[in-house]
C-alpha positions, 0 to 999 in steps of 0.5 A: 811217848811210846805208843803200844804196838798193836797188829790194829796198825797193820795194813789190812787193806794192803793184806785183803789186796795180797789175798784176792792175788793168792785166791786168784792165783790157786784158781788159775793154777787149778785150772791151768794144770787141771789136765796135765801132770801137775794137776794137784798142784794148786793144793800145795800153792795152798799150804804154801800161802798159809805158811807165807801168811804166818811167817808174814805175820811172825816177821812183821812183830820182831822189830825192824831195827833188831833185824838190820842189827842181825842181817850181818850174820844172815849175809854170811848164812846166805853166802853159806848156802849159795857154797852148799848149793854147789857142793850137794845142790839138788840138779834140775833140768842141767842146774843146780839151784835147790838144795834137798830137806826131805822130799822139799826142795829149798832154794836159798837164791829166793832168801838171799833177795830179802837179806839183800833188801835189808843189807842194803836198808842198813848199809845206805842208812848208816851213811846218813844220807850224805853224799855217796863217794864211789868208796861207798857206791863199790862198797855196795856194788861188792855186797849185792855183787858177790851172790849175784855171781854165785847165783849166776854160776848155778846157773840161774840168770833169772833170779841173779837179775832180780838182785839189781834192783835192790841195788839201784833202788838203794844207790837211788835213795842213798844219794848217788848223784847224776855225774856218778849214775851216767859213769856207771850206766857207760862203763856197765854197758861197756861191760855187759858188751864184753860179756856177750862177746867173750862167751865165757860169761853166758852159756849159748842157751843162755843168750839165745833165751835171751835173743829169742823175744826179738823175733821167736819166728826165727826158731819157733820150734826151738828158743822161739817155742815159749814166746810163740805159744804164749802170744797165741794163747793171750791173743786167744783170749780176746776181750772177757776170755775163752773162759776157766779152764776152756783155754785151747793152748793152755788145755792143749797142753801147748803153753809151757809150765802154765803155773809157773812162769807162764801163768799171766798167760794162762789167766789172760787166754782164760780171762781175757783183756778185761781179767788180765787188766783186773791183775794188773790193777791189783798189782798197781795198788799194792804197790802203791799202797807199799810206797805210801807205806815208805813215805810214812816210815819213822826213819830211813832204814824204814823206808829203805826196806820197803822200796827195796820191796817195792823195787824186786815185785816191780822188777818181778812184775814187768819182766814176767808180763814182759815176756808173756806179751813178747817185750822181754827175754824168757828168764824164769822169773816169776809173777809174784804171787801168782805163779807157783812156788814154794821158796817164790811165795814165802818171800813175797810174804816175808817181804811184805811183812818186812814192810809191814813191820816198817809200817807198824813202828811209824808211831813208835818212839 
């Protein structure tokens, strides 16, 4: 018996939960920037959350499994995109990550992580839950391994990072078995060894960001700036917070982009332990209201894309509050749905209609 597909079947209290992180996000992006350039800012984060909540809405009705059948051609698409990126890309800052629509900047390194959740749904899922040979797990190392080179080339370490994840997270679910998990784990350490040591795979800035975390005192006008000034500023704000827009680094213009990759800072020095808590929380259910998502799924293609979903916000999650607080290099990746970005908010929203497209056909026969 089909039963008819309503949007009564959304999880609305999943989308209350996104929402009071959207609200919180405009508010602290307002107050943030409220004496900087990118004062006006929170206006466009919210016509890009309208725009995140229809196309999450549109995507979640167009049925998962009619998805997985076309993500072939949205792979190639992607690996077409990332070429243009390099041939009339829009530079920044030394890099070229966007690619120019008029006065908007696409950047098409965000897109190419939902395609990933979904290559990787598709490609796990036709194997049937088998055992995973190594011709499987190279095989899927080959497709998520392509544009994480090229997004790296741009380059942009921070959002080639995000795409390991999706990659764990399907050779995890798909099978692969203890014995394969510590040969890869070796030879991968053994790889990211040679990379440092060559200097042909990262540039020098790349490794110093990446060194800075440990001790930032080292340089703290230079590759130590943003963590010694993001320390200050969440310890600044004690237990409730020094209060909306009365932050001393944040209005002093010290903080770096603080409605951006540091926002976390931004809102903890504003609202202290108890708001940078509440942030966390909220991300916790919403995570695991996706993982209860998964488990109800009506196949393993289903669940697959949601915790394909759950692993890239996970990932997301903890190295931007892990750089905040000092525990993780500064990569430019972004706190979902709380810093702002158009191409990063979209497919947050795209991807939590991807899961609630899963979600909407658990009934479905």
């Amino acid at each position: 018996m089909r039963r008819f597909l309503s949007y009564r079947d959304f999880d609305w209290a999943l989308l209350i939960m996104v929402l009071i992180l959207c609200v919180l996000s405009v508010f602290e992006i307002y107050t943030a920037t409220l004496q900087t350039k990118y004062s006006g800012f929170y206006s466009k984060q919210i016509l890009w959350i309208a725009a995140g909540l229809v196309a999450m809405f549109v995507f979640a009705k167009i049925d998962y499994h009619l998805l997985l059948d076309w993500v072939p051609w949205a792979y190639g698409v992607c690996f077409l995109a990332l070429i243009a990126v390099k041939l009339v890309g829009h530079r920044v800052l030394g890099a070229k990550r966007w690619i120019s629509i008029g006065p908007m900047h696409f950047q098409p390194s965000e897109w190419v992580k939902l395609v990933l959740i979904l290559v990787m749904a598709r490609y796990f899922a036709n194997l049937g839950g088998r055992r995973l040979s190594w011709t499987d797990i190279f095989k899927a190392f080959g497709l998520v391994g392509l544009p994480m080179i090229m997004v790296l080339v741009q380059p942009d370490m921070g959002t080639m990072l995000t795409y390991a994840p999706i990659l764990i997270a399907g050779l995890f679910l798909g099978g692969i078995n203890l014995r394969q998990s510590l040969i890869l784990l070796t030879v991968g350490a053994v790889l990211v060894g040679g990379a440092w040591s060559s200097g042909k795979v990262l540039k020098p800035y790349q490794k110093a960001r990446l060194t800075s975390f440990i001790n930032p005192d080292n340089d703290p006008h230079g590759t130590g700036y943003q963590i010694r000034q993001s320390l200050i500023a969440v310890g600044s704000g004690g237990i409730w917070g020094q209060g909306a827009a009365k932050g001393t680094q944040t209005q002093g213009d010290f903080l770096p982009i603080p409605h951006a990759d540091f926002i976390f800072a931004a809102f903890a020095e504003e609202h202290g332990f108890v708001g940078a808590l509440f942030i966390l929380l909220l991300y916790f259910s919403i995570l695991m209201r996706l993982i209860q998502n998964a488990q109800t799924a009506a196949d393993l293609s289903g669940s697959l894309i949601i915790m394909g979903v759950v692993a890239v916000l996970t990932f997301q999650i903890a190295v931007n509050v892990g750089m905040v607080i000092g525990f993780m290099p500064v990569t430019g990746i972004p706190l979902p749905l709380m810093s702002y970005g158009g191409s990063s908010v979209l497919f947050t929203f795209l991807a939590l209609g991807a899961a609630m497209n899963v979600r909407m056909r658990r009934f479905v026969n």
